[in-house]
Each structure stands twice: as C-alpha cells, then as structure tokens.
C-alpha positions as CSV (number, residue, x, y, z in Angstrom):
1,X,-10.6,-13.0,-12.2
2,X,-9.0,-10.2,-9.8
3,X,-5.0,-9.9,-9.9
4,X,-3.3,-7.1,-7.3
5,X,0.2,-7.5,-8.3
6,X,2.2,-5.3,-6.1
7,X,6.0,-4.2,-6.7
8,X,8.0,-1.5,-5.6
9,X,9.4,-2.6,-2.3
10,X,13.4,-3.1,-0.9
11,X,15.4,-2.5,1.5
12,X,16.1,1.3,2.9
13,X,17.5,3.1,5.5
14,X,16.1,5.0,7.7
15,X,14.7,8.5,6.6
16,X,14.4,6.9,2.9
17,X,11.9,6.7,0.4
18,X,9.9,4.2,-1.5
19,X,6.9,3.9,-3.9
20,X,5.3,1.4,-3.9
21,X,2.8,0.1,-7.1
22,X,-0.3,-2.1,-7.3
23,X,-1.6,-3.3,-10.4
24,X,-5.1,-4.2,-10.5
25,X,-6.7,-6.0,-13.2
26,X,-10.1,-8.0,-13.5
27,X,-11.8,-5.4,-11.2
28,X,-13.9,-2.2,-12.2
29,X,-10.9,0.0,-10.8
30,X,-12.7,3.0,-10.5
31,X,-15.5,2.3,-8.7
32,X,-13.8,0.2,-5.9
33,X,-12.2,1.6,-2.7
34,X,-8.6,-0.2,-2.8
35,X,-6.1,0.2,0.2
36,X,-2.5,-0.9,1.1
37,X,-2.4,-2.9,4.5
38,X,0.8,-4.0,6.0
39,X,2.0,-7.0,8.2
40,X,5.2,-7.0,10.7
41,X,6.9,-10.0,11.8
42,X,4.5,-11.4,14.9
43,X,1.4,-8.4,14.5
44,X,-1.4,-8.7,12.5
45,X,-2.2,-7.1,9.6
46,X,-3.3,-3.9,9.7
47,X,-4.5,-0.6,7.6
48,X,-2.4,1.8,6.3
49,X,-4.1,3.9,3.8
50,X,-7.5,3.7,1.7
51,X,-8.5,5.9,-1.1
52,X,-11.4,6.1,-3.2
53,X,-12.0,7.3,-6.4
54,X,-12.5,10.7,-4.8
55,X,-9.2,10.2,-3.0
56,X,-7.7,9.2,0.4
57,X,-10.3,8.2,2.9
58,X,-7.9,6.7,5.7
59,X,-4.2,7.0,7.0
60,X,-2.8,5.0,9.7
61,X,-2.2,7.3,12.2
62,X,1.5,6.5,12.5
63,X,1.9,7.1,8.6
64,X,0.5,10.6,8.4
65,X,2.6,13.2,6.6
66,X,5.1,10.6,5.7
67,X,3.0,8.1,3.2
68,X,0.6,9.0,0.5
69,X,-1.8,7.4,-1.3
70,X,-2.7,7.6,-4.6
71,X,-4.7,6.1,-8.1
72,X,-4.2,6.0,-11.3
73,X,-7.5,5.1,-12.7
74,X,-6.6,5.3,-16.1
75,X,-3.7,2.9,-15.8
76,X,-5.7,0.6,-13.0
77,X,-2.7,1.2,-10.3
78,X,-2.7,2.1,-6.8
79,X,0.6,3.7,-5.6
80,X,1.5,4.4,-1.7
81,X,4.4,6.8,-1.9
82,X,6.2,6.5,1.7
83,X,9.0,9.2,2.9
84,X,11.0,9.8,6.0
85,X,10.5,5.8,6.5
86,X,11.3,4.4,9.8
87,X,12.3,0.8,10.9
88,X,9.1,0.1,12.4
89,X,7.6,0.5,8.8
90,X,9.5,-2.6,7.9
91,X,6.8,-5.4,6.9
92,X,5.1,-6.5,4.4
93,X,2.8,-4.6,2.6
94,X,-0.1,-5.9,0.6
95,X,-2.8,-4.0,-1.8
96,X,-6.5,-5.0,-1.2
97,X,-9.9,-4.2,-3.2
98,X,-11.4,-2.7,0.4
99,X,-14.2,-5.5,1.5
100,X,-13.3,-8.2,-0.5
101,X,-11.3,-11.1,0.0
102,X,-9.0,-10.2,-3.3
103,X,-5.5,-9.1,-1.9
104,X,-2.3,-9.2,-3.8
105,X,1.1,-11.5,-2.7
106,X,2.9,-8.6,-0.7
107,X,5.9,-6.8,-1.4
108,X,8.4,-6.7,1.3
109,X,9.8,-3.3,2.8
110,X,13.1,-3.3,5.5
111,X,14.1,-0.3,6.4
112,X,17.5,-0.3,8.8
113,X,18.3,2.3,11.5
C-alpha cells in the first residue's frame, strides 16, 4: 500500500522560508517521478515541481529561483525547499507519485504580507 505523508508546512511571512517533507513508503522510490502540487482556496490544483531520480524535471513558472526540489532516495523522502515565499504561495500543498492516483493528505502553507 502507498503512504505520501507530508509535513513541514506553517504559517510565514512574507520573504520566509519553509521545507517542506514527503515521506513515501510502499512505492519503489527510486524509480518513480514524484512531485509536489499545490491547491489555493477556489483554483485547482496545480504543478509546482517534479523531479526524477536524475533530478528536477519541472518548476512552476512562478516558483523558479525561489523553490527547490529535491530526493532523498536513500531515506524515501521528497523535500520542496521554498524561499523568498510570497502570499500567493499560500495553499495547500500535496506530494504525488507523478501518474498515479497515490497523493498524500496536504500540508497547509499561509504566508502573510
């Protein structure tokens, strides 16, 4: 059984920084493209970064040279480091094994102006 367990989220200011963890188990963790996707208040879902074993494939174009993605494959965890955050990155963000319908529960992220 697939678990995505992320944590790591909270409540910033603007121009702060968070990490934020996923912790995959049940899933062949380096051989799977895994990404964080995020969802605002009233907007769907959306991408924010993929990476595969090889690293980063994708960044959401708002998110680039502020967020990072990143694996641990050792330790089956995906991280998305985000800096200089900005109240429109407030949402919830979710981990997903990419193409499948295994997602974790969210972890919710307010930043404040």
């Amino acid at each position: 059984q697939v678990q995505l367990v992320e944590s790591g989220g909270g409540s910033v200011q603007a121009g702060g920084s968070l990490r934020l963890s996923c912790a995959a188990s049940g899933v062949s963790f380096g051989s799977v493209v895994m990404g964080w996707y995020r969802q605002a208040p009233g907007k769907q879902r959306e991408l924010v970064a993929s990476a595969s074993d090889y690293g980063p494939i994708h960044y959401l174009g708002s998110v680039k040279g502020r967020f990072t993605i990143s694996r641990d494959n050792a330790q089956n965890t995906l991280y998305l480091q985000m800096n200089s955050l900005k109240p429109e990155d407030t949402a919830v963000y979710y981990c997903r094994v990419h193409g499948t319908p295994y997602w974790g529960q969210g972890t919710q992220v307010i930043v404040s102006s």
